[in-house]
N, C-alpha and C positions, 0 to 999 in steps of 0.2 A: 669549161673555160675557167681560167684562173688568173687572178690579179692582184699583186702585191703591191699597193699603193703606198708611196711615199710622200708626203707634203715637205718639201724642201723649199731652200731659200734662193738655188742654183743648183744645175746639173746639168753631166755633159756624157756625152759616150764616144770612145774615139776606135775606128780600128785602124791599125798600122802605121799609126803616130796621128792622124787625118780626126778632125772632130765628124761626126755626122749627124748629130744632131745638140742641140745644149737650150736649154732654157734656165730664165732668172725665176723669181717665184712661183710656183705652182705643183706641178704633180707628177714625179717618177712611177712610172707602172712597169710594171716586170709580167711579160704576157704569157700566157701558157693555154694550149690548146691538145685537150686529151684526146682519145681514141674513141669514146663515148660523142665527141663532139660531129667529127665524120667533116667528108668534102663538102656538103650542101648547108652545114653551120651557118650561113651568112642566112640564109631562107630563115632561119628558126628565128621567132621572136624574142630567143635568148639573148639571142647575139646583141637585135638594136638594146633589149633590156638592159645589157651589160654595159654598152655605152652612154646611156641614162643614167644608170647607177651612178657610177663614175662619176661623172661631169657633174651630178644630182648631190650627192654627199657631203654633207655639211662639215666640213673639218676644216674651214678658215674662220678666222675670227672674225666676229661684228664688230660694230661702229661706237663712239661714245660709251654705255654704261652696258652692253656686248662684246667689248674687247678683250674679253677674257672668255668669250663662250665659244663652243664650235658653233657657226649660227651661219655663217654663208659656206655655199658649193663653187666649186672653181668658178660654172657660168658667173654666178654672183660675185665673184672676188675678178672675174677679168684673168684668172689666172691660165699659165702655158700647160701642155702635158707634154712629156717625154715620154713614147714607150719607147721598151728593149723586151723580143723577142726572148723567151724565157724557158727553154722546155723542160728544167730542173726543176718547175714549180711540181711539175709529176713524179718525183722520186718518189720513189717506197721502200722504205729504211727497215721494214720491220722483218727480213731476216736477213742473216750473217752482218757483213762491214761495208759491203759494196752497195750505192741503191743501185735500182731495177728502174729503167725510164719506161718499162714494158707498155705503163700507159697515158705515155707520152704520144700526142697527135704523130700521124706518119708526115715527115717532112715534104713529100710530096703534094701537100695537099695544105699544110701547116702556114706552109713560107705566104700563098697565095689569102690565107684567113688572118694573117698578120696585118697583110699590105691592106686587105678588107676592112680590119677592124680600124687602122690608124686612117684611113677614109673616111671610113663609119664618124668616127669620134671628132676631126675635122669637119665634119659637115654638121654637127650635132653643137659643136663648142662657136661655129661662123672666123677659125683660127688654124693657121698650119701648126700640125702635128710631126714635129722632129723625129726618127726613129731610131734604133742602130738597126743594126747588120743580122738578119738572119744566117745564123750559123757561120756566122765569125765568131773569133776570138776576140772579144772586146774588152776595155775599157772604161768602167763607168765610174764616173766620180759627182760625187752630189756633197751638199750641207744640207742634213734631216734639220727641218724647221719645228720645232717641238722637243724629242721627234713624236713623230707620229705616221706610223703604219700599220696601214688594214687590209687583212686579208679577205678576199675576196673570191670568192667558189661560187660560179654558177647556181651549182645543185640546191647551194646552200641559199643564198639570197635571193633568187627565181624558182624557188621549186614547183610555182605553180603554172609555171611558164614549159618547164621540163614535159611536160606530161599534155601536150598542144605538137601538134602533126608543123612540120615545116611546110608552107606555100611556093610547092615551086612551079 
């Protein structure tokens, strides 16, 4: 799983002129779910890890003589999340011009760990979660607050979670 985190100041995502979801301060996440992740992803304690994470990461500013540090996590700042459905974040550029989305999640199985995850993350934050469109052509228009964007890989910030059998 993969997440491109943005901290903005406003953000919106529309398909076919229609907003679907928009938030004022808080969090754009651009979602991606590989082939490594499979249909039963939601079981694996990666998944809630990932929603944790997220919500958990300190990249809003403190209060008084903190105002200039990254020192609160969305929970702590009160702030909104917007995901968008993202299966670009799996491109693999490294041959010829064209990527390869080869290990891009199967849609089949992708669209229903999306709706999971923005669940997931609603139930973790006590806040609805706005999302766009699964495989729509969308629209996304945000103000980077900072900016400031972190990327986010599974493998990479749970790896010890990777390697733990899914509960189903």
């Amino acid at each position: 799983m993969r997440l491109l985190v943005q901290r903005v100041l406003e953000a919106a995502v529309t398909v076919d002129g229609q907003t679907t979801g928009a938030i004022g301060k808080g969090l754009l996440v651009m979602t991606g779910f590989g082939d490594e992740d499979g249909p039963d992803f939601h079981h694996s304690p990666v998944f809630e890890g990932m929603a944790r994470k997220l919500l958990d990461l300190r990249i809003f500013p403190g209060e008084g003589d903190r105002c200039d540090k990254f020192d609160r996590s969305a929970r702590d700042h009160g702030a909104d999340v917007l995901l968008v459905p993202q299966f670009t974040l799996y491109a693999d550029c490294r041959k010829g011009r064209r990527p390869s989305f080869s290990h891009a999640g199967d849609p089949a199985w992708s669209r229903e760990m999306f709706d999971r995850f923005a669940r997931k993350v609603s139930e973790e934050s006590g806040r609805p979660v706005p999302t766009g469109v699964f495989s729509a052509d969308m629209r996304v228009h945000l103000i980077n607050w900072g900016p400031v964007t972190i990327w986010l890989d599974s493998r990479e910030v749970l790896p010890h979670l990777h390697t733990q059998k899914p509960c189903l």
